[in-house]
C-alpha positions in Angstrom: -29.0 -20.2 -3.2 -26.4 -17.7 -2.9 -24.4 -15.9 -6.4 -21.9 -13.4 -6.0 -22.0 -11.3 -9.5 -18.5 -9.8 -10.1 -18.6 -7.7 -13.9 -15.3 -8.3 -15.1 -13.5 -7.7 -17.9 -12.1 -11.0 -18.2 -11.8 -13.9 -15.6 -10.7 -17.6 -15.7 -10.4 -20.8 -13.8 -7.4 -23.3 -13.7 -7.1 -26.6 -12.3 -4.3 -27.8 -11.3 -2.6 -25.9 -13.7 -4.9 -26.2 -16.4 -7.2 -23.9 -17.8 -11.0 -24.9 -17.5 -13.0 -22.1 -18.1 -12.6 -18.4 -19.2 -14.4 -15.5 -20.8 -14.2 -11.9 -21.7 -16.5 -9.1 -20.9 -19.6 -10.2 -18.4 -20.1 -11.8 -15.0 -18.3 -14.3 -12.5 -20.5 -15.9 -10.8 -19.5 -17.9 -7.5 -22.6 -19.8 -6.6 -22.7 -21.0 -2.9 -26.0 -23.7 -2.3 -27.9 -24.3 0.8 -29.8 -26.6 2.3 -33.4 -25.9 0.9 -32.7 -25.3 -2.4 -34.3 -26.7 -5.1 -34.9 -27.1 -9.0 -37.3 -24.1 -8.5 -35.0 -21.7 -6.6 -32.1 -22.4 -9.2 -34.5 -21.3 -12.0 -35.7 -18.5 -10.1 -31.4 -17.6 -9.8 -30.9 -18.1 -13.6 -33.5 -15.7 -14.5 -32.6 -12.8 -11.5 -28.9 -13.5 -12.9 -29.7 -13.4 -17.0 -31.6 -10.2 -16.3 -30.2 -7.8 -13.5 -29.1 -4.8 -14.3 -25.2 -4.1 -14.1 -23.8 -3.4 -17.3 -23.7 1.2 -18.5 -26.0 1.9 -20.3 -24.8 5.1 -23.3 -25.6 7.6 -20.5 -23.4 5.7 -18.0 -26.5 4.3 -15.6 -26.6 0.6 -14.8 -29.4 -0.6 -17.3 -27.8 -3.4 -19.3 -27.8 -6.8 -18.4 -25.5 -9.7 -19.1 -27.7 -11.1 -21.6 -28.2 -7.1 -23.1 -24.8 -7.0 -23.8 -24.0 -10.6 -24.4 -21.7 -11.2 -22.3 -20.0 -14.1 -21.2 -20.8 -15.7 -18.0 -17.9 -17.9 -15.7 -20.2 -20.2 -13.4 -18.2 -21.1 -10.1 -19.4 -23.5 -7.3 -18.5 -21.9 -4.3 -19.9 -23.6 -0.9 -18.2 -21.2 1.5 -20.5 -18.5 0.6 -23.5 -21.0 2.6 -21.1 -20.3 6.1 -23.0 -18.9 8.5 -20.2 -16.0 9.8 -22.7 -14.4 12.5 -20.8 -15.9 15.6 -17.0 -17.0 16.7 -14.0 -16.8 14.5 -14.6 -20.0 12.5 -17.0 -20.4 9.8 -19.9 -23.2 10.2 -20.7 -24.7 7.0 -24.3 -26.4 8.5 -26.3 -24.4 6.0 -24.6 -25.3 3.0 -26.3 -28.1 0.4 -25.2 -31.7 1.0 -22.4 -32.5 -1.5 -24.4 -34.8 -4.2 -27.5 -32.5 -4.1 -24.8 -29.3 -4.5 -23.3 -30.9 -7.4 -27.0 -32.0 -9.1 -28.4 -28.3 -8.6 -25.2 -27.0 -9.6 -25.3 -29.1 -12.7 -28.9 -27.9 -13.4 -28.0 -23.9 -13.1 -25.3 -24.7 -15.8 -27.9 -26.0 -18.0 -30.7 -23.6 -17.2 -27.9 -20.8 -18.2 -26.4 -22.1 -20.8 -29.9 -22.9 -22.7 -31.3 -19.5 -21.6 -28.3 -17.6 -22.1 -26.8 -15.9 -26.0 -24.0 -15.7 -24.8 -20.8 -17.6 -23.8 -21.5 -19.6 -20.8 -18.2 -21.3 -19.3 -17.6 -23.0 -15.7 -15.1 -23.9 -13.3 -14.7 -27.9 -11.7 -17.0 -28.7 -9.1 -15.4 -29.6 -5.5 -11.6 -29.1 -6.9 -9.1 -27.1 -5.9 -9.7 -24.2 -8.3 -7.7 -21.0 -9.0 -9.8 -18.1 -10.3 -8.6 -14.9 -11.8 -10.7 -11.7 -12.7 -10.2 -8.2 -13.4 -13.2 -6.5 -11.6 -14.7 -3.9 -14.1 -15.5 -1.2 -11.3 -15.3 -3.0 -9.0 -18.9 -4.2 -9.2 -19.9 -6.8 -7.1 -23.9 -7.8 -6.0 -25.0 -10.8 -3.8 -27.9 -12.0 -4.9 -30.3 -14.6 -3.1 -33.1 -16.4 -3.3 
């Protein structure tokens, strides 16, 4: 499993138009599964995500975490981040979960997050056409994976 952690100051997700999701000050999260991943891994996600270190501290340092600050998390699906990009000018999406088992661990992380998690918790649509807007607080921007 595969997050991209952008702190923003706000971000949102529409669908076709229509807002689905949105917060304020915390993380967007664009979470890309592979094949391999399980119940286990996710958990192990949720927990690296609820407690790395990203958010200023009073003196400035990166010492804060999401849940420290309770912020709001925006919890994307995002299989292109499973490409493999090592070789030719197209991306091969091989490595990336299988579309049922994507949408059932993806289904779980919300859950994990949402029960573990003080803040607001909000999410995009899984497998539609989504348009995502952030302002990047920064920029900061971590790939975390397990």
């Amino acid at each position: 499993m595969k997050c991209l952690l952008q702190r923003v100051s706000q971000a949102s997700v529409t669908v076709a138009g229509e807002p689905v999701g949105a917060i304020g000050q915390g993380l967007l999260v664009l979470a890309g599964l592979e094949k391999g991943d399980d119940r286990a891994r996710v958990a192990r996600m949720c927990d690296r995500l609820l407690g790395y270190r990203i958010f200023s501290d009073g003196e400035g340092r990166m010492n804060r975490s999401v849940t420290d600050i309770q912020g709001g998390l925006l919890l994307v699906s995002q299989f292109t981040l499973a490409a493999d990009t090592k070789k030719g000018a197209r991306p091969s999406f091989s490595s990336a979960a299988a579309p049922e088992l994507a949408q059932s661990l993806f289904s779980y992380f919300t859950e994990l997050t949402q029960e573990r998690h003080c803040g607001p918790v909000a999410t995009g649509r899984f497998a539609a056409d989504m348009q995502v807007s952030l302002i990047n607080d920064g920029p900061v921007t971590f790939l975390l994976e397990t």
